[in-house]
Residue frames as a rotation matrix with the C-alpha (Angstrom) as fourth column:
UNK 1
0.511 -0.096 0.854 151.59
0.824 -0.228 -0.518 54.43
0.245 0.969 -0.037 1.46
UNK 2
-0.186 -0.848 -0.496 154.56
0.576 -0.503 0.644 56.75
-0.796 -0.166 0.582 1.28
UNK 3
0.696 0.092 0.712 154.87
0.713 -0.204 -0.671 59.99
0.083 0.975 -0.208 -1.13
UNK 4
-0.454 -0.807 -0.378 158.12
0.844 -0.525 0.106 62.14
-0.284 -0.270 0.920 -1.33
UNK 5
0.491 0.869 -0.064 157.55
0.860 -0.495 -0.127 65.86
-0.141 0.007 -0.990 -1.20
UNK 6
-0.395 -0.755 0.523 158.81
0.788 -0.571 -0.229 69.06
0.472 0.322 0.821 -2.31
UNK 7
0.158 0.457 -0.875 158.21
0.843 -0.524 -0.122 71.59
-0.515 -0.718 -0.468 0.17
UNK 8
0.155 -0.167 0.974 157.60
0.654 -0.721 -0.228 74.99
0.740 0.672 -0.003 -1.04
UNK 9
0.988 -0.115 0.107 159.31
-0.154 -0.582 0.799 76.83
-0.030 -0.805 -0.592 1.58
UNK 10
0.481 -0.873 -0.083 162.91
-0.585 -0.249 -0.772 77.45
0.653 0.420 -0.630 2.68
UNK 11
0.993 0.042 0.109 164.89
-0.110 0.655 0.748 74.53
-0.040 -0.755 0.655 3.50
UNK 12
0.227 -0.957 -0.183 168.31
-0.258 -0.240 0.936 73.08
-0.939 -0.166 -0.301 3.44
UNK 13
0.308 -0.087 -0.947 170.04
-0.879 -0.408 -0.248 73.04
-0.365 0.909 -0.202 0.11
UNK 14
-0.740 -0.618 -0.265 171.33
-0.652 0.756 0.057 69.45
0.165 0.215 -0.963 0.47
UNK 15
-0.614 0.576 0.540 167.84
0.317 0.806 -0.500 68.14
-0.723 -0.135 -0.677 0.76
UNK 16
-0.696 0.648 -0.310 165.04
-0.676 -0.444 0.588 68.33
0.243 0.618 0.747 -2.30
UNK 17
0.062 0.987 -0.149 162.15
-0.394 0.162 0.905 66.23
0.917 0.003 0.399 -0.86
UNK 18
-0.734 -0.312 0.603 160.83
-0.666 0.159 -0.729 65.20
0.131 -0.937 -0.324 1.83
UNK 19
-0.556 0.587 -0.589 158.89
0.506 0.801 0.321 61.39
0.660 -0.120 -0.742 2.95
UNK 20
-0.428 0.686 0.589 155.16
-0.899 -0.391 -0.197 61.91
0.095 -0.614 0.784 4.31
UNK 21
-0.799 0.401 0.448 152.98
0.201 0.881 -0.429 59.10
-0.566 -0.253 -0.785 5.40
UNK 22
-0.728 0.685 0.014 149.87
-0.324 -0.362 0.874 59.33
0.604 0.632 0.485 3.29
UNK 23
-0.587 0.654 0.477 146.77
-0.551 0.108 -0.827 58.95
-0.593 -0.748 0.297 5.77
UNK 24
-0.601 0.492 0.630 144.60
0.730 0.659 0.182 55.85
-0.325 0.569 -0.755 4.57
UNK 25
0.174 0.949 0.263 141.52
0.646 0.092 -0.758 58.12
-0.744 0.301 -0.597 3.80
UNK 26
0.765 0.009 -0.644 143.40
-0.392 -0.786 -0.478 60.08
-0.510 0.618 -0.598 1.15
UNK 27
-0.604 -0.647 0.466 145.46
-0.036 0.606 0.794 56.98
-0.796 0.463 -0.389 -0.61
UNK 28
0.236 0.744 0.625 142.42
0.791 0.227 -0.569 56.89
-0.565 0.628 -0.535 -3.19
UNK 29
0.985 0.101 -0.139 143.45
0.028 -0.891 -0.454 61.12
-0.170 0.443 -0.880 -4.22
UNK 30
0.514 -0.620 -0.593 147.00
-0.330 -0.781 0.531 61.42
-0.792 -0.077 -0.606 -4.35
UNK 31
0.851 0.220 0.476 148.73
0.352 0.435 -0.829 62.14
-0.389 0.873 0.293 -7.38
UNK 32
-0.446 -0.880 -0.163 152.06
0.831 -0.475 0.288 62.67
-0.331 -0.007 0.944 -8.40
UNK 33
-0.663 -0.149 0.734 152.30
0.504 -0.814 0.290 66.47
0.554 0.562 0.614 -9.26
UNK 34
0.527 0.850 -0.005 149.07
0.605 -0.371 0.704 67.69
0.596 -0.374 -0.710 -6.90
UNK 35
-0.144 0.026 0.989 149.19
-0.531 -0.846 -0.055 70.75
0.835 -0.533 0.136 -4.58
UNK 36
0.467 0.709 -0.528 149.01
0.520 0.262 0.813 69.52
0.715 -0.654 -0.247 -1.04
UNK 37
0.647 -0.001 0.762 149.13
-0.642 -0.540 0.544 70.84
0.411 -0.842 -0.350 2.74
UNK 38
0.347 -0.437 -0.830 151.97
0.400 0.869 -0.290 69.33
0.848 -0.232 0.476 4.53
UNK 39
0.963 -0.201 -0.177 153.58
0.052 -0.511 0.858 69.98
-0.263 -0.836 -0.482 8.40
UNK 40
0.378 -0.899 0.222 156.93
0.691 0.114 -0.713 71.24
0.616 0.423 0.664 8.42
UNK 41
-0.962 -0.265 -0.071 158.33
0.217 -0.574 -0.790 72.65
0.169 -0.775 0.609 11.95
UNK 42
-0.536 0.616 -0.578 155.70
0.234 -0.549 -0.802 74.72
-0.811 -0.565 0.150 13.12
UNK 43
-0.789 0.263 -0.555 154.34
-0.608 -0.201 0.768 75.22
0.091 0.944 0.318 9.23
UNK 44
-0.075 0.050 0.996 152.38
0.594 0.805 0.004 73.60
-0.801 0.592 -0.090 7.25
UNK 45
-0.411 0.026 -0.911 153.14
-0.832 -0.418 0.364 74.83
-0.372 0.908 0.193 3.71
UNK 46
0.315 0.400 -0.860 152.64
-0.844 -0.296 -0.447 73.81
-0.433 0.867 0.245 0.33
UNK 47
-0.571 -0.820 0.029 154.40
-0.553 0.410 0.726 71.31
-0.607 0.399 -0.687 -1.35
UNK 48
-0.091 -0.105 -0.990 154.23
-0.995 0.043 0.087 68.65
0.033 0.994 -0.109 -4.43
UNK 49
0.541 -0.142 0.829 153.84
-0.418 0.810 0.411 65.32
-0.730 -0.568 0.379 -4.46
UNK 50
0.110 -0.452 -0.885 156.63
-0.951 -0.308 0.040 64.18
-0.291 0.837 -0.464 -6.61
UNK 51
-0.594 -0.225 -0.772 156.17
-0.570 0.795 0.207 60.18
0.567 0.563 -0.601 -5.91
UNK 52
0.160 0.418 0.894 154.37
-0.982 -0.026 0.188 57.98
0.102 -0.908 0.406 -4.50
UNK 53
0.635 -0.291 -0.716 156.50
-0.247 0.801 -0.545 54.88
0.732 0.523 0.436 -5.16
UNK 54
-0.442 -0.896 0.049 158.86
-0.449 0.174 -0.877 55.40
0.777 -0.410 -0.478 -2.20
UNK 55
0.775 0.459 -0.435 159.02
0.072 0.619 0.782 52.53
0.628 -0.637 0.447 0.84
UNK 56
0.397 -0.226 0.890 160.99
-0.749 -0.640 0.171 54.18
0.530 -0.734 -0.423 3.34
UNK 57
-0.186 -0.296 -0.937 163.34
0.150 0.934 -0.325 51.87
0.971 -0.201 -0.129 5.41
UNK 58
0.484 -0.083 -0.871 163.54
0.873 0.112 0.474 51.68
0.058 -0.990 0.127 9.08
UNK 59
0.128 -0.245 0.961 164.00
0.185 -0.946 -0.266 55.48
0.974 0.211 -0.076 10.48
UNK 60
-0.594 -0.279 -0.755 165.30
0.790 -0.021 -0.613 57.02
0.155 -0.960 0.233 13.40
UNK 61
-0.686 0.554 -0.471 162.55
-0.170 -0.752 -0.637 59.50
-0.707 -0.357 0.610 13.48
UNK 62
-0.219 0.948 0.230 158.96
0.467 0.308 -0.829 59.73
-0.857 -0.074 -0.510 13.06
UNK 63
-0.806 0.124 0.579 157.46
0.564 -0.138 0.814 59.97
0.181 0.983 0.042 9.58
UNK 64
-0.610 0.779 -0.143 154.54
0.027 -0.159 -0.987 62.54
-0.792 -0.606 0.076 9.41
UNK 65
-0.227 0.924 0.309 151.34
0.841 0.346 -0.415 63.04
-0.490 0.166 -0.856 7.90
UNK 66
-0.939 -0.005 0.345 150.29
0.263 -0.655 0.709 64.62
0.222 0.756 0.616 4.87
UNK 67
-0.905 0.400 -0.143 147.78
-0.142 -0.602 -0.786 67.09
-0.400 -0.691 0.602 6.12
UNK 68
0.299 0.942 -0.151 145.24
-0.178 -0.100 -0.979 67.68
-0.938 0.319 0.138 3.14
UNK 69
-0.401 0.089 0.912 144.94
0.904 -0.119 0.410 67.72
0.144 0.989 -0.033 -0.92
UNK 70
-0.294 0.653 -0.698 144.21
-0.300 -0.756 -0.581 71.46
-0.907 0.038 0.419 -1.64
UNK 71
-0.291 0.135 -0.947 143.93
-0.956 -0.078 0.282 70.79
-0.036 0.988 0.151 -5.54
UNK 72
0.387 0.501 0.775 142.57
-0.260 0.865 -0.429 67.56
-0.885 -0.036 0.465 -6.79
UNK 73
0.920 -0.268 0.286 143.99
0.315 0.069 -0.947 68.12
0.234 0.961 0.148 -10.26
UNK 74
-0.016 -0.988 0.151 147.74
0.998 -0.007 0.063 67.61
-0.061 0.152 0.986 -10.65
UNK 75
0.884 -0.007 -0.467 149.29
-0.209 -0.900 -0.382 71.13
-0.418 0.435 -0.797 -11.37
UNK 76
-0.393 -0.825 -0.405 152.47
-0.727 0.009 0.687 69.94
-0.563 0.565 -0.603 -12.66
UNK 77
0.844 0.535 -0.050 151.99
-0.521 0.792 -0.319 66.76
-0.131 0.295 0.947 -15.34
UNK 78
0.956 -0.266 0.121 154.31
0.183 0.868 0.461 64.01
-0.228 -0.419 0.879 -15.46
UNK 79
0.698 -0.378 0.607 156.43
0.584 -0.190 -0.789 65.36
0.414 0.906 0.088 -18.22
UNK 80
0.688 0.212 0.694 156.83
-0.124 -0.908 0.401 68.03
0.715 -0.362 -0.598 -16.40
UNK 81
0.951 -0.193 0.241 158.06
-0.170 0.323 0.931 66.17
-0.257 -0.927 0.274 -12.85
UNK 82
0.616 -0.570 0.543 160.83
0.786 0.487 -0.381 64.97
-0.047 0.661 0.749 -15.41
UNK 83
0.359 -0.333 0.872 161.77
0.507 -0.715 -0.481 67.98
0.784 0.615 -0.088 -16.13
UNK 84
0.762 0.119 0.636 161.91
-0.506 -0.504 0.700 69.31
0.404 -0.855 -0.324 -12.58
UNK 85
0.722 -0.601 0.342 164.64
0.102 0.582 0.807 66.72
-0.684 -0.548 0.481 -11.83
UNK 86
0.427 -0.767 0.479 166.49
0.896 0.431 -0.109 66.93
-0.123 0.475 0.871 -14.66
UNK 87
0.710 -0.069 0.700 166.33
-0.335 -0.908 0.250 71.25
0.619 -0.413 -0.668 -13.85
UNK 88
0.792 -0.265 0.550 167.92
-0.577 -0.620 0.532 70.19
0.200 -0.739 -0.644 -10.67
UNK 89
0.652 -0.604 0.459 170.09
0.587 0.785 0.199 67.30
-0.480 0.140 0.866 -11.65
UNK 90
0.640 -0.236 0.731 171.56
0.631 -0.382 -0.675 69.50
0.439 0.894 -0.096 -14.49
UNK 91
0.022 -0.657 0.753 172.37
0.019 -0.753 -0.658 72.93
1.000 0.029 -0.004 -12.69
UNK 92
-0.538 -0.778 -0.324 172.92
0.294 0.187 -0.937 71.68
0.790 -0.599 0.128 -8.99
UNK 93
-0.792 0.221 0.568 170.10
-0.294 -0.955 -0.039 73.27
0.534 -0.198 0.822 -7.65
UNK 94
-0.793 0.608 0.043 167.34
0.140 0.250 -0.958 72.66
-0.593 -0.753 -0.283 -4.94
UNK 95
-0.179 0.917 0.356 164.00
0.981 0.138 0.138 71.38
0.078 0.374 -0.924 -6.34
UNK 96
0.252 0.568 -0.784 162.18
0.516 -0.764 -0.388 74.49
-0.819 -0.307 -0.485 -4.37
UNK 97
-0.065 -0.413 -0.909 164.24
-0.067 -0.907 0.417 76.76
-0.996 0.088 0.032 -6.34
UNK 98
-0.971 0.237 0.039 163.41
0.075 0.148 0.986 75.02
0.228 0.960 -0.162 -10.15
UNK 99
-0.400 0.899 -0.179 159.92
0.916 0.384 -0.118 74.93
-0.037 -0.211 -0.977 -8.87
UNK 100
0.043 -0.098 -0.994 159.86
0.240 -0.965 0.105 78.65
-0.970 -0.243 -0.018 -8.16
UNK 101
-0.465 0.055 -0.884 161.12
-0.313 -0.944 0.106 79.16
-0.828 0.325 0.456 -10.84
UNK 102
-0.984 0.165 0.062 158.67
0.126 0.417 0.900 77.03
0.123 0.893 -0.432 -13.34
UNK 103
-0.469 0.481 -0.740 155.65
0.870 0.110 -0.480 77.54
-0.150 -0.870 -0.470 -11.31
UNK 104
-0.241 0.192 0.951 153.39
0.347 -0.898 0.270 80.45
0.906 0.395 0.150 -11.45
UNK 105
-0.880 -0.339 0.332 153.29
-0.229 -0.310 -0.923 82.21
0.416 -0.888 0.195 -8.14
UNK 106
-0.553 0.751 -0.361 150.58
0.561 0.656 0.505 80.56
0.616 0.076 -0.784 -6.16
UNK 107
0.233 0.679 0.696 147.21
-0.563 -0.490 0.666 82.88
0.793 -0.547 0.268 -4.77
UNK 108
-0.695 -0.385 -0.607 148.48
0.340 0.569 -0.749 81.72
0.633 -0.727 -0.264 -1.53
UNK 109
-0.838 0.313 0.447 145.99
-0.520 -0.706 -0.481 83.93
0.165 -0.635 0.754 0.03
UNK 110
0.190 0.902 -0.386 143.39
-0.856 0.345 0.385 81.40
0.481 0.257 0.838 -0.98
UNK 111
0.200 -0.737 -0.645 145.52
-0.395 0.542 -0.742 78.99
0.897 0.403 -0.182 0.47
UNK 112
-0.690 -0.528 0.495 146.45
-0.332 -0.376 -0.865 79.99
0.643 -0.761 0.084 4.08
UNK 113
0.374 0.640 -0.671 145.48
0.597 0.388 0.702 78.36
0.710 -0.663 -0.237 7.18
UNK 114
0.059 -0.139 0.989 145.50
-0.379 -0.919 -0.106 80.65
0.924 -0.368 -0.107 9.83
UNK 115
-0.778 -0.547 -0.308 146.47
-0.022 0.514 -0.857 80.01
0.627 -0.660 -0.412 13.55
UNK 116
-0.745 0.650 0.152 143.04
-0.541 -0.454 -0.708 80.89
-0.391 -0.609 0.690 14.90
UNK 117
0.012 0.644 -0.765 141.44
-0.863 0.393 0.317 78.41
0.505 0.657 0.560 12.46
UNK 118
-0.337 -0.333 0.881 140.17
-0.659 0.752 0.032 75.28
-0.672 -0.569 -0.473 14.38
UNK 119
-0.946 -0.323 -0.017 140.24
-0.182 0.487 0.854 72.05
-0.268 0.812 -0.519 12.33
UNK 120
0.187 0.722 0.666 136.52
0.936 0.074 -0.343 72.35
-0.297 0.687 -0.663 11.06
UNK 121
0.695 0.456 -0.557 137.00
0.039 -0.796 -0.603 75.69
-0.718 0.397 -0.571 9.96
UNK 122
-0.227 -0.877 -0.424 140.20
-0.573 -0.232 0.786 74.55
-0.787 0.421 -0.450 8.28
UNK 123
-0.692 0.032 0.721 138.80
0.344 0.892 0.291 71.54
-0.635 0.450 -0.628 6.62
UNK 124
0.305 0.832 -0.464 136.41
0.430 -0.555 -0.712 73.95
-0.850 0.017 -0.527 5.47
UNK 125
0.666 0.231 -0.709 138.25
-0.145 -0.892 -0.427 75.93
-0.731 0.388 -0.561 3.90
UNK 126
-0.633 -0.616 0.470 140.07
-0.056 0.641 0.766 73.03
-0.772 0.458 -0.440 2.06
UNK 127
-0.290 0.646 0.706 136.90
0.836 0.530 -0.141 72.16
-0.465 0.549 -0.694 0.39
UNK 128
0.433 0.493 -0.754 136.14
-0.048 -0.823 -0.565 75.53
-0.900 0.281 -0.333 -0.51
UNK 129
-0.062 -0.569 -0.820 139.21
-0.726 -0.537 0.429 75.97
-0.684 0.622 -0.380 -1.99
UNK 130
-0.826 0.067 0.560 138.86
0.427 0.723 0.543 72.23
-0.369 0.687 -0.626 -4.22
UNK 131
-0.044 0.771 0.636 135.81
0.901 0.305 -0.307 73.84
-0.431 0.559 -0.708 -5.49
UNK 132
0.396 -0.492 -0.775 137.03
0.067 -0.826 0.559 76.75
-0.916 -0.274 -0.295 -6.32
UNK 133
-0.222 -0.943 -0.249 139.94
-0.685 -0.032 0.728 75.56
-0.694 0.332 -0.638 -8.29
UNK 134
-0.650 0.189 0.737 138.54
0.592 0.733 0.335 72.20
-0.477 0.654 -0.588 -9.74
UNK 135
0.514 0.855 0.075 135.69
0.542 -0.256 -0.800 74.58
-0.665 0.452 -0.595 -11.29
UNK 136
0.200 -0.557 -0.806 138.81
-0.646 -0.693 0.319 76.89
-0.736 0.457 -0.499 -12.97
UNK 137
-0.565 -0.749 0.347 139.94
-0.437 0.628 0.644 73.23
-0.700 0.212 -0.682 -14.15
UNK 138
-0.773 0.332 0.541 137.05
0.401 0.916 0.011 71.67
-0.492 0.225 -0.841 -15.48
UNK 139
-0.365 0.711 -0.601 134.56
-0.437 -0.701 -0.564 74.79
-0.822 0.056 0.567 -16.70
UNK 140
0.764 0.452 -0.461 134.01
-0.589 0.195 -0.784 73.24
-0.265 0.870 0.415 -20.09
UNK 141
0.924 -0.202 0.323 135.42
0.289 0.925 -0.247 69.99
-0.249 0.322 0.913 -22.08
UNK 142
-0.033 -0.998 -0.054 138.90
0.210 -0.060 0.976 69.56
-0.977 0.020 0.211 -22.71
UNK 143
0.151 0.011 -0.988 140.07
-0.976 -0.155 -0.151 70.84
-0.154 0.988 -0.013 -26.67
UNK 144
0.820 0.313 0.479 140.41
-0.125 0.915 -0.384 67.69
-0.558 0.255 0.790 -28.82
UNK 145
0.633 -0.673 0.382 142.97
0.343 -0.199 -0.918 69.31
0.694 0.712 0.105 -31.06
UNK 146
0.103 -0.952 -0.289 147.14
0.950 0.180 -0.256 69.55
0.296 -0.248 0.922 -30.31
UNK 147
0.935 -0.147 -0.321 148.19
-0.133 -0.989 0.067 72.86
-0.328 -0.020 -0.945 -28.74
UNK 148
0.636 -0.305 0.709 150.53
0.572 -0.430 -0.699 74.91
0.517 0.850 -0.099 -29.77
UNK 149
0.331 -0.350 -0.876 153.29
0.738 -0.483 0.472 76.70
-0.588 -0.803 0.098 -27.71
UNK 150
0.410 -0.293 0.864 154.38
0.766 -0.403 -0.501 80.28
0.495 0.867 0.059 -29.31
UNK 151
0.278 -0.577 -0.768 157.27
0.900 -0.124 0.418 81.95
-0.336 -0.808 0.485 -27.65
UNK 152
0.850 0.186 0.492 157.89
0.342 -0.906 -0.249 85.57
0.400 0.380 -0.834 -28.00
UNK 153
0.027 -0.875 0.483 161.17
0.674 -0.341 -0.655 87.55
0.738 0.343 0.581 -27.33
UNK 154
-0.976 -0.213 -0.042 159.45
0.196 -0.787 -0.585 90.24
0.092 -0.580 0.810 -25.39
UNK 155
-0.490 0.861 0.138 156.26
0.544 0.425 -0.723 90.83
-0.681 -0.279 -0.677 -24.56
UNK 156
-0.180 0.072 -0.981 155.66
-0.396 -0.918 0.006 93.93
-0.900 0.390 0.194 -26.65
UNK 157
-0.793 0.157 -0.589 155.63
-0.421 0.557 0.715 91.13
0.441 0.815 -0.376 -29.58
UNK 158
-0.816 0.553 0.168 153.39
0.516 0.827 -0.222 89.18
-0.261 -0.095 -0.961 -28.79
UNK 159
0.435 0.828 -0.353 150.04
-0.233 -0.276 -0.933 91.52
-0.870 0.488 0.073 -31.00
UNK 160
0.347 -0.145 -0.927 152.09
-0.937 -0.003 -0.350 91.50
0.048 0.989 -0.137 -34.39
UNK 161
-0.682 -0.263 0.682 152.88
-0.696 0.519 -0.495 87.78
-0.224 -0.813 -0.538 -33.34
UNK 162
-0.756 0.309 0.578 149.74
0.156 0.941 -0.300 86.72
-0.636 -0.136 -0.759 -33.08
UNK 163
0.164 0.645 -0.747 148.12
-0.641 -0.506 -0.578 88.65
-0.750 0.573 0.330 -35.95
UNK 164
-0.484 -0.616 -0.622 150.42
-0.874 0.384 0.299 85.55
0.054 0.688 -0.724 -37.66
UNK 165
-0.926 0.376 -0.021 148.10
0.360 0.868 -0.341 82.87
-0.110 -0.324 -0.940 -36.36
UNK 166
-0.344 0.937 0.065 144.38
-0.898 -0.348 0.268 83.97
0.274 0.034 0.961 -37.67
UNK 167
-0.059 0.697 -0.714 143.51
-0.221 0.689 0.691 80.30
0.974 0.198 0.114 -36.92
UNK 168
-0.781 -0.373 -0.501 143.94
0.493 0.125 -0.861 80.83
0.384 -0.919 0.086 -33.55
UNK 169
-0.218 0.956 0.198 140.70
0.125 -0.174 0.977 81.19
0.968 0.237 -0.081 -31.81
UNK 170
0.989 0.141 0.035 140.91
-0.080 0.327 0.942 79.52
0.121 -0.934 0.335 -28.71
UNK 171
-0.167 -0.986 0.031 144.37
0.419 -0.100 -0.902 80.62
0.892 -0.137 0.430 -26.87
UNK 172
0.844 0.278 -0.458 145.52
0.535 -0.489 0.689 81.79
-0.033 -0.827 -0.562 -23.71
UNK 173
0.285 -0.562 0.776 148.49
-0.292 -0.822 -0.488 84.72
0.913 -0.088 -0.398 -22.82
UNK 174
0.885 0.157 -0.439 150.82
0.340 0.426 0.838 83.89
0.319 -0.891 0.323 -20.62
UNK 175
0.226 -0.893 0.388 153.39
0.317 -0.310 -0.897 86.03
0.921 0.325 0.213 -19.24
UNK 176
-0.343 -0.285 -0.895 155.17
0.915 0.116 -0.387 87.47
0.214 -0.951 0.221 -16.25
UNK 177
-0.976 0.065 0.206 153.31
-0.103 -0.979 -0.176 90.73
0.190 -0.193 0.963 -16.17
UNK 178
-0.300 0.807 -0.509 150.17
0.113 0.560 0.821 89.15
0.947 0.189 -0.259 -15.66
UNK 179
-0.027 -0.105 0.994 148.71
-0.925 -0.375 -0.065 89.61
0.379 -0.921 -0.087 -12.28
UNK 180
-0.722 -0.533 0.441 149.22
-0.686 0.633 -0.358 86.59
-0.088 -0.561 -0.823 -9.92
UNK 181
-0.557 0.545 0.626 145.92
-0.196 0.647 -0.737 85.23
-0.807 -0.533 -0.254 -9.76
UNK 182
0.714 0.570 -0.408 145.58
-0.489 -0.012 -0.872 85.53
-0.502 0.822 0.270 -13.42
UNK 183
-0.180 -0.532 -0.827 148.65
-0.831 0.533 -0.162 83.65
0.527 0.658 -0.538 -14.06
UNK 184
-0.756 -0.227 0.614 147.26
-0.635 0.480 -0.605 81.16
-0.157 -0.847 -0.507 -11.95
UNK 185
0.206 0.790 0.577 143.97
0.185 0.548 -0.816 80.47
-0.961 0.275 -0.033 -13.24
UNK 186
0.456 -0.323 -0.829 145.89
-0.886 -0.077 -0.457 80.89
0.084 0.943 -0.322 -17.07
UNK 187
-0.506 -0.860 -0.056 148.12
-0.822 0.502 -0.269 77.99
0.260 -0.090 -0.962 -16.10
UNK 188
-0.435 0.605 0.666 145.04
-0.057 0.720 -0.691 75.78
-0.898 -0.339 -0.279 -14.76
UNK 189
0.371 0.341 -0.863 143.47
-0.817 -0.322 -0.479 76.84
-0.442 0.883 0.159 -18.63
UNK 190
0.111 -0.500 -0.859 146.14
-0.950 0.201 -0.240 75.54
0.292 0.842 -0.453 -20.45
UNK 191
-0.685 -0.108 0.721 146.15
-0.411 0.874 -0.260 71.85
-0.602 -0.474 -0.643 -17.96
UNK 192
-0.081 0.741 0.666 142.97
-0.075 0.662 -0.746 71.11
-0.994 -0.110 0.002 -18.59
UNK 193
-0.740 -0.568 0.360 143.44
0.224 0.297 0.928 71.54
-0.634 0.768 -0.093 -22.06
UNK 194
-0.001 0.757 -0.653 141.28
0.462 -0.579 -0.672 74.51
-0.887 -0.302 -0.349 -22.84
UNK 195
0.609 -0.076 -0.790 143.00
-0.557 -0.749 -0.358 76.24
-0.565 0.658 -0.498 -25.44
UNK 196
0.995 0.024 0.097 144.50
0.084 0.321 -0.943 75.72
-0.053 0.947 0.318 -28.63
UNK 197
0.249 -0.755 0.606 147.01
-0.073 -0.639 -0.766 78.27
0.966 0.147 -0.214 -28.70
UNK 198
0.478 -0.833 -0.278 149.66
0.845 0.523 -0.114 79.32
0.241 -0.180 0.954 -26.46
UNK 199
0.593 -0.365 0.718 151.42
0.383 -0.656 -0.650 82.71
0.708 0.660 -0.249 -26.42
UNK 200
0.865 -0.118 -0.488 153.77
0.454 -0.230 0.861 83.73
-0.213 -0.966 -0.145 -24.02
UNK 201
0.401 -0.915 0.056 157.44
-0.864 -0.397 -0.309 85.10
0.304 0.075 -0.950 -23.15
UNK 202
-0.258 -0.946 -0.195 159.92
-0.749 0.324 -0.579 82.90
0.611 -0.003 -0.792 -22.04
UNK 203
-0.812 -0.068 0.580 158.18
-0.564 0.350 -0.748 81.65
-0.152 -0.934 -0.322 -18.95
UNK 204
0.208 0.739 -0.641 155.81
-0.978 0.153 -0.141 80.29
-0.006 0.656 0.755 -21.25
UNK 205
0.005 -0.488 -0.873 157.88
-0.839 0.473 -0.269 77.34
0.544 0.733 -0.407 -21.99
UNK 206
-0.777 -0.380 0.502 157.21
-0.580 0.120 -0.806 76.21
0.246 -0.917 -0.314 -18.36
UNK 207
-0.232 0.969 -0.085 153.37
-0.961 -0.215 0.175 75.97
0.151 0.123 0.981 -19.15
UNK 208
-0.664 -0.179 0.726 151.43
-0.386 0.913 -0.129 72.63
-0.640 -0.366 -0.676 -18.85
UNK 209
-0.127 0.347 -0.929 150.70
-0.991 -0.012 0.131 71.75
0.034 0.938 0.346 -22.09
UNK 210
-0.265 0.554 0.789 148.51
-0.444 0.656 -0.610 68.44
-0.856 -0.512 0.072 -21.80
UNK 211
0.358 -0.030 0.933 148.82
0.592 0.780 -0.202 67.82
-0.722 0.625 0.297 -25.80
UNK 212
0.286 -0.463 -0.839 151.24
-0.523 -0.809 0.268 69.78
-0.803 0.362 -0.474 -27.44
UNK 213
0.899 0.393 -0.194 151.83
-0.285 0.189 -0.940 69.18
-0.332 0.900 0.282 -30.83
């Protein structure tokens, strides 16, 4: 099993993914859109899985191995993946760089494998981090009812805004002024399909809205 990847890191501009091998004991987890650990040079960043449909002909060089799953839950949804190609189909542009710029910066700190980490303390701290995150994802049943997306102009709207929506109970806020690791675990909210509501600025529109109306 093959899955193409978007590396979150700086590559060349004439490539937007890159083929990993998928290691048998983790063909059962991967999902298009997931968070996973991948080598690259001397790296191993981040990246996407954006398929897992590709069958790779005969290569002059060695496919590698997709390290880990940090996330079990997707962070992008399918819709979404769509959208990410047609972002970089459209205005010419390297995946990385539509990713960036849909993406909420990721708590990378939570992330990081360190060069002093040997591989039980790394695998460790894989699982930590799936339990971690899947607990941000899954804290309480999904809503039942359609969200709502409500875009604001500026943030400064967004109280007289929502003083227009009293039936808005359950919502989340989602803007670029937000600290990082609150637009991070806002953006896992709105996946799992926590909230009703919506509210944001522009970068809002990016959101993963799991049953938008």
């Amino acid at each position: 099993m093959y899955a193409q990847v978007v590396v979150l890191t700086y590559q060349s501009p004439d490539i937007d993914s890159y083929i990993y091998d998928v290691p048998e004991k983790l063909e059962s987890e991967i999902k298009i859109g997931q968070l996973v650990r991948v080598p690259f040079g001397k790296r191993t960043p981040m990246g996407i899985i954006l398929s897992t449909d590709y069958r790779p002909q005969t290569a002059d060089y060695q496919i590698k191995h997709i390290n880990s799953v940090i996330l079990q839950i997707p962070i992008l949804l399918p819709y979404q993946i769509e959208l990410l190609k047609w972002l970089a189909f459209y205005y010419h542009a390297p995946m990385v760089n539509c990713l960036e710029a849909m993406l909420p910066t990721l708590p990378s700190s939570q992330f990081r494998v360190h060069s002093s980490q040997t591989k039980q303390d790394f695998e460790a701290s894989v699982n930590s981090e799936q339990r971690t995150q899947n607990q941000l994802s899954v804290n309480r049943e999904p809503s039942t009812v359609n969200q709502t997306l409500v875009l604001v102009p500026t943030i400064n709207r967004l109280p007289e805004t929502m003083a227009k929506f009293p039936q808005a109970k359950n919502y989340a806020i989602y803007h670029n002024e937000l600290k990082m690791s609150e637009r991070f675990a806002v953006w896992q909210k709105i996946l799992s399909g926590q909230v009703d509501f919506i509210f944001g600025s522009r970068s809002a529109i990016f959101t993963p809205c799991p049953a938008l109306s």
